[in-house]
Each structure stands twice: as structure tokens, then as C-alpha cells.
DOGUVO-948665 format. One record per residue: z, y, x of N, C-alpha, C in turn. Coordinates in nm, 3 decimals, always signed. Last residue first. Layout:
# residues N
<atom <Z, Y, X>, <Z, Y, X>, <Z, Y, X>>,
...
END
This chain:
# residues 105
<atom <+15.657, +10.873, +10.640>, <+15.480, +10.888, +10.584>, <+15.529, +10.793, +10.404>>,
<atom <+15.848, +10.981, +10.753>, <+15.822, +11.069, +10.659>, <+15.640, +11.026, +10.601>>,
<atom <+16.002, +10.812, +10.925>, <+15.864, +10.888, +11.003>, <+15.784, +10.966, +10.847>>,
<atom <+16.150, +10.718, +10.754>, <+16.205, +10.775, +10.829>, <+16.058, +10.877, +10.927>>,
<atom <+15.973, +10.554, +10.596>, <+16.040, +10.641, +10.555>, <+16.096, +10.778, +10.651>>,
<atom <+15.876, +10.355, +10.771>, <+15.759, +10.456, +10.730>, <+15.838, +10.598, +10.662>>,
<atom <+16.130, +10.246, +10.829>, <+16.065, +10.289, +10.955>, <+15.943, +10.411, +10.841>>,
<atom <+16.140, +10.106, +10.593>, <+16.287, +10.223, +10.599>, <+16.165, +10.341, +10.737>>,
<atom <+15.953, +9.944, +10.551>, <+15.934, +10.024, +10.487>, <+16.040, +10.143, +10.549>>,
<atom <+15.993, +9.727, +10.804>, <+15.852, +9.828, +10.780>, <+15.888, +9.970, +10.704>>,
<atom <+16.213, +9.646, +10.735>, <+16.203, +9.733, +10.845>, <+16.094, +9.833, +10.827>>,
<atom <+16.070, +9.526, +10.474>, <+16.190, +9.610, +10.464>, <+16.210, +9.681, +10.630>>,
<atom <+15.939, +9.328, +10.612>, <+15.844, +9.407, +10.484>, <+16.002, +9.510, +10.471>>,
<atom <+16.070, +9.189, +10.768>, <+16.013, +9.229, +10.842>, <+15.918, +9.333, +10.730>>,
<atom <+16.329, +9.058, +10.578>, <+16.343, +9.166, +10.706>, <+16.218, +9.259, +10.755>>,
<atom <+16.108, +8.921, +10.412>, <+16.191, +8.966, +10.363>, <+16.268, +9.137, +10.480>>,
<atom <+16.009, +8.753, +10.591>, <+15.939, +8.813, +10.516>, <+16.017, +8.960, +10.522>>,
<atom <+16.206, +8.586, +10.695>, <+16.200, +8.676, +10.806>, <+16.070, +8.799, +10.724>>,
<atom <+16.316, +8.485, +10.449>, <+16.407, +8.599, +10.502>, <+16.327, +8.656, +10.602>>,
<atom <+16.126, +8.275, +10.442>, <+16.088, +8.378, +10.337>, <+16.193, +8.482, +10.344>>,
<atom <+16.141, +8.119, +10.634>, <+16.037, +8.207, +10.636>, <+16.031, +8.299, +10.538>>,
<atom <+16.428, +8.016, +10.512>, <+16.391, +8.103, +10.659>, <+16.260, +8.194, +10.678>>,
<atom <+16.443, +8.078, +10.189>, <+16.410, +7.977, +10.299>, <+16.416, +8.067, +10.444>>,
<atom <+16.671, +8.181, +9.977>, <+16.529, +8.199, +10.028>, <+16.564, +8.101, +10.158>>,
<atom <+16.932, +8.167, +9.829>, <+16.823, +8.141, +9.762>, <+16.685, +8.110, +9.852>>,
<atom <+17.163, +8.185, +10.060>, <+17.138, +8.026, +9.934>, <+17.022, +8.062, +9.843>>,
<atom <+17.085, +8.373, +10.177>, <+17.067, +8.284, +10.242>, <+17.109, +8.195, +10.159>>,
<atom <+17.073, +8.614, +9.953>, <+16.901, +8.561, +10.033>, <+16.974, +8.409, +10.053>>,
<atom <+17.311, +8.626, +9.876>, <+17.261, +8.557, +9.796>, <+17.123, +8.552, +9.866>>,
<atom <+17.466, +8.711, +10.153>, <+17.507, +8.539, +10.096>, <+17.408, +8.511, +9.979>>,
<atom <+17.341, +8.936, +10.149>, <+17.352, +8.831, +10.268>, <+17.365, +8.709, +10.162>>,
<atom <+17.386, +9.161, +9.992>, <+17.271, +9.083, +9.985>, <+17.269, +8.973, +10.105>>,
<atom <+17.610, +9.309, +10.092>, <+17.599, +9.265, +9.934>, <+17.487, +9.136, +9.934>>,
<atom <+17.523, +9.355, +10.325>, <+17.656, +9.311, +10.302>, <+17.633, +9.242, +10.160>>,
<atom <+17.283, +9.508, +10.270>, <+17.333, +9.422, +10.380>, <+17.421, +9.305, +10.347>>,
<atom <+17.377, +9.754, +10.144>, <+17.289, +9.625, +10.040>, <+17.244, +9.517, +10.141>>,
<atom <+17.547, +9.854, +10.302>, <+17.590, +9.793, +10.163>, <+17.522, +9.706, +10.121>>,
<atom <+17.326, +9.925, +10.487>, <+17.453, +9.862, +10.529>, <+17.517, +9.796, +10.418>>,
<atom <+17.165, +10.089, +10.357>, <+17.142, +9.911, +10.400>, <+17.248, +9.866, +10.449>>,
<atom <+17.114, +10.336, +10.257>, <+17.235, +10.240, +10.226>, <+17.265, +10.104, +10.241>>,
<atom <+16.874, +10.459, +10.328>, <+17.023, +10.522, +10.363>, <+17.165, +10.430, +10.338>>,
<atom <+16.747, +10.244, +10.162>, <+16.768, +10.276, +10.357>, <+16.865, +10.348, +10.407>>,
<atom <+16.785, +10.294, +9.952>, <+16.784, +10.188, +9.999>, <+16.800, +10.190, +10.147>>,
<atom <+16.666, +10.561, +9.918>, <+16.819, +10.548, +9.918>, <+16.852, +10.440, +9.930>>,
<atom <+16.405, +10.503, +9.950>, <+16.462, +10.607, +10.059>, <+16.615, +10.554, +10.034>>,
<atom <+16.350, +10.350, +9.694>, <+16.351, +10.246, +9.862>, <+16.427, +10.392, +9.975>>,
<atom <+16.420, +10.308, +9.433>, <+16.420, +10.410, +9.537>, <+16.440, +10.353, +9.642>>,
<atom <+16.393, +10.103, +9.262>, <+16.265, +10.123, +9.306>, <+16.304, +10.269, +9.346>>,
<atom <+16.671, +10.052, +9.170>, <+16.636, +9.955, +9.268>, <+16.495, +9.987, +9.289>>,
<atom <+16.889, +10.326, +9.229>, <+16.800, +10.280, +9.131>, <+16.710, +10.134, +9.239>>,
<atom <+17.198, +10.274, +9.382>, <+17.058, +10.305, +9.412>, <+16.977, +10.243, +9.286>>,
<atom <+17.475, +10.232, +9.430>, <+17.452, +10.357, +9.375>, <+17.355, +10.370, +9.386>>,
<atom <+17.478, +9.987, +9.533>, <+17.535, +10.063, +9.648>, <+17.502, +10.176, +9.561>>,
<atom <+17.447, +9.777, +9.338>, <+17.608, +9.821, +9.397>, <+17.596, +9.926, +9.504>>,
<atom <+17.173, +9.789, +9.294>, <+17.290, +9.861, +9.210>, <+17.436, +9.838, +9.267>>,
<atom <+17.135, +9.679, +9.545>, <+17.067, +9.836, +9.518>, <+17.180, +9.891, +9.413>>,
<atom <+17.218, +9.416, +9.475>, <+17.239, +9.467, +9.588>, <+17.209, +9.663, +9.580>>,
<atom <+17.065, +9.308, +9.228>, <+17.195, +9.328, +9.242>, <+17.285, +9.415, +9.353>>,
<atom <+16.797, +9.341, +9.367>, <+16.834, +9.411, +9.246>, <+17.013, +9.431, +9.228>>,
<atom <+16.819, +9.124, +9.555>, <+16.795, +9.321, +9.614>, <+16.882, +9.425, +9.494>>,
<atom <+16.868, +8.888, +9.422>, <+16.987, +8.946, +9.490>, <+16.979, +9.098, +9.565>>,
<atom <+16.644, +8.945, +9.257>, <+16.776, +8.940, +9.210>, <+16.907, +8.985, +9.305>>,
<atom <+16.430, +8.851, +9.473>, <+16.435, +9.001, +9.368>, <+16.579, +9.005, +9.303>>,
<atom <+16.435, +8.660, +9.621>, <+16.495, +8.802, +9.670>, <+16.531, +8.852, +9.554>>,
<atom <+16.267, +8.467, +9.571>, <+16.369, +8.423, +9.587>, <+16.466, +8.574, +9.597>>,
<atom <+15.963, +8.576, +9.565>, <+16.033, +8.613, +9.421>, <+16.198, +8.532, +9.454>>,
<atom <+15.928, +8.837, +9.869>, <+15.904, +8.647, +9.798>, <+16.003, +8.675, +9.686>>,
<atom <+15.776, +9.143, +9.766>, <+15.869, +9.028, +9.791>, <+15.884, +8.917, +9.743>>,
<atom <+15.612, +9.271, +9.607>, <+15.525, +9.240, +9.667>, <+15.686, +9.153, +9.767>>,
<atom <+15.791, +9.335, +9.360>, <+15.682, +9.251, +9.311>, <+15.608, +9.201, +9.469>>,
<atom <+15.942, +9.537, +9.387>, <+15.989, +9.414, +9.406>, <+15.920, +9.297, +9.452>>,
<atom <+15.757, +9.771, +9.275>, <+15.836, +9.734, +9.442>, <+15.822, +9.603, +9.515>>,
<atom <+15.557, +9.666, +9.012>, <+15.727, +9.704, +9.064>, <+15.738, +9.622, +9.176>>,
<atom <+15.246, +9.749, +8.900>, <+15.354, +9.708, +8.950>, <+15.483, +9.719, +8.934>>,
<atom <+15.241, +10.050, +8.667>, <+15.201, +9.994, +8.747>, <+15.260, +9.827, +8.793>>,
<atom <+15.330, +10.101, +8.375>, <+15.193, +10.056, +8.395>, <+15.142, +9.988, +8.525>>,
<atom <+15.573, +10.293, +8.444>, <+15.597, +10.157, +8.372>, <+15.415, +10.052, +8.379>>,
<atom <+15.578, +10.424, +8.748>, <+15.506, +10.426, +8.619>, <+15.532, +10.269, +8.587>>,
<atom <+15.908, +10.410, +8.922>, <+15.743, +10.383, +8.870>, <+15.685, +10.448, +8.735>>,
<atom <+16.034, +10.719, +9.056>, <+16.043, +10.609, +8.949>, <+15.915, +10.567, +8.931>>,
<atom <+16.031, +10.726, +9.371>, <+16.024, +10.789, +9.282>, <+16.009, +10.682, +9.138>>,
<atom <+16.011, +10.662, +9.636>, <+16.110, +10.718, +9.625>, <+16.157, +10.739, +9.491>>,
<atom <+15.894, +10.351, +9.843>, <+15.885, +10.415, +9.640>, <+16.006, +10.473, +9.623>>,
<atom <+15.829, +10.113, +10.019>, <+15.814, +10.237, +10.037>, <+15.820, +10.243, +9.877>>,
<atom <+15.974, +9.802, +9.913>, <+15.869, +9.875, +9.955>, <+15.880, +10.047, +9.935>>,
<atom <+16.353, +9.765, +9.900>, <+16.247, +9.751, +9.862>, <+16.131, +9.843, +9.942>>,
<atom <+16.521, +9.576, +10.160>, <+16.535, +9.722, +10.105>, <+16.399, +9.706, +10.024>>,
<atom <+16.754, +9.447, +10.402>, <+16.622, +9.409, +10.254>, <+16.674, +9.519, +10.195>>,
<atom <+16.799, +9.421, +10.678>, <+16.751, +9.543, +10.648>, <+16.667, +9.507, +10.512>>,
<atom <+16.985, +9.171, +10.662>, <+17.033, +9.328, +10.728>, <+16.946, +9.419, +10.693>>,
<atom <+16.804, +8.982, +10.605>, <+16.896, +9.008, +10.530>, <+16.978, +9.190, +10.511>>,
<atom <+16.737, +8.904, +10.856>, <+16.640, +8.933, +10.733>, <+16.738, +8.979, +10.641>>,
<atom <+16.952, +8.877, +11.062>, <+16.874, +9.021, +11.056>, <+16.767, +9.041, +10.941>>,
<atom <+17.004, +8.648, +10.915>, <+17.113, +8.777, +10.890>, <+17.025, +8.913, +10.944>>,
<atom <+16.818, +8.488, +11.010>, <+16.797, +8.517, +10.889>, <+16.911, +8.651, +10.837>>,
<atom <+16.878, +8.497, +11.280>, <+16.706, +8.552, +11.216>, <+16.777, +8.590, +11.080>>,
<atom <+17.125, +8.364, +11.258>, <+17.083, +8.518, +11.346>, <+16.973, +8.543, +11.265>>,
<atom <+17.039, +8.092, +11.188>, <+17.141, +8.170, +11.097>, <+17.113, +8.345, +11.164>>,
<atom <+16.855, +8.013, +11.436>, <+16.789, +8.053, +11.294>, <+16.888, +8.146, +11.188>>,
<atom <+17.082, +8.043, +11.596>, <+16.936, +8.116, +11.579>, <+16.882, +8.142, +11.487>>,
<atom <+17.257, +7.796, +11.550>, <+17.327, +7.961, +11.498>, <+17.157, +8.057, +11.556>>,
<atom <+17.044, +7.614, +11.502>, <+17.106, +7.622, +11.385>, <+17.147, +7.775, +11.391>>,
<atom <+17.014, +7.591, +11.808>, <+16.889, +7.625, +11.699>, <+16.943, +7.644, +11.557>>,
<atom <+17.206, +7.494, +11.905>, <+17.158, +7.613, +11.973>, <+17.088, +7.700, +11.850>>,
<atom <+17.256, +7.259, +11.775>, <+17.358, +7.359, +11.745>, <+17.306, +7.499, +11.777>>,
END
């Protein structure tokens, strides 16, 4: 029981901060996309998540200003699509990015 509401914790803090990779600015259609370096269980529910909070989904700054929404929005579809290891991905490539944001690199 101990280990069930733990792991459910991990994965709500993976969840709490999914924001795409550092990218304030629209891609070049040539390169990548954001998305692309997240486990592919995510990309839908970020995508869906970014557009409800008023965010193009490859502006990761306004992703961070708005994780609380794309928190909320994006909980229930990580935790019926992605596995545990692939939420703590998920949290720990999205802290990264809001953190590089916020330190302006």
C-alpha cells in the first residue's frame, strides 16, 4: 500500500512539471520538434495540455509560466498512457527545462 501511494506521488510530481524542452520560439519546420526528445506516451497529452492553457506547444517559456494548468490538464492522460519510468522522464526533462528558463540560459 506504502509503495503504491509512492509511486502514485512520483508520478504526479512527473506530471506536475511536463512542459516541453527549452524552445521559446517557433521551430523551423526542417528541424526536429520539442516533443520529439519525450517518451512518445506524452506527446498528445503535453500537446493537448499546452493548448488548453493558451500555449503554442513548442513555447516551453509559456509552458512554465503555466504548469499549473498543463499540470492539471496533463495528469490523468500521462498516468493511463506512460509507465512510471517514463513519468519520472517526463518530470525530470521538464524541471530541467523551466529551471534553464528561469536562469535565462
Amino acid at each position: 500500500m506504502k509503495l503504491t501511494a509512492v509511486l502514485v506521488a512520483i508520478c504526479a510530481a512527473a506530471a506536475s512539471a511536463a512542459v516541453a524542452p527549452v524552445r521559446s520560439t517557433p521551430l523551423n519546420p526542417h528541424t526536429s520538434h520539442p516533443f520529439d526528445r519525450y517518451p512518445g506516451c506524452s506527446v498528445d497529452c503535453l500537446k493537448s495540455s499546452f493548448d488548453e492553457a493558451g500555449c503554442a506547444y513548442s513555447d516551453s517559456r509559456c509552458g512554465c509560466i503555466h504548469k499549473r494548468v498543463i499540470t492539471k490538464r496533463s495528469k490523468p492522460c500521462l498516468w493511463a498512457r506512460c509507465t512510471m519510468d517514463e513519468c519520472i522522464k517526463i518530470k525530470n526533462m521538464a524541471m530541467e527545462t523551466c529551471d534553464r528558463i528561469e536562469k535565462g540560459l
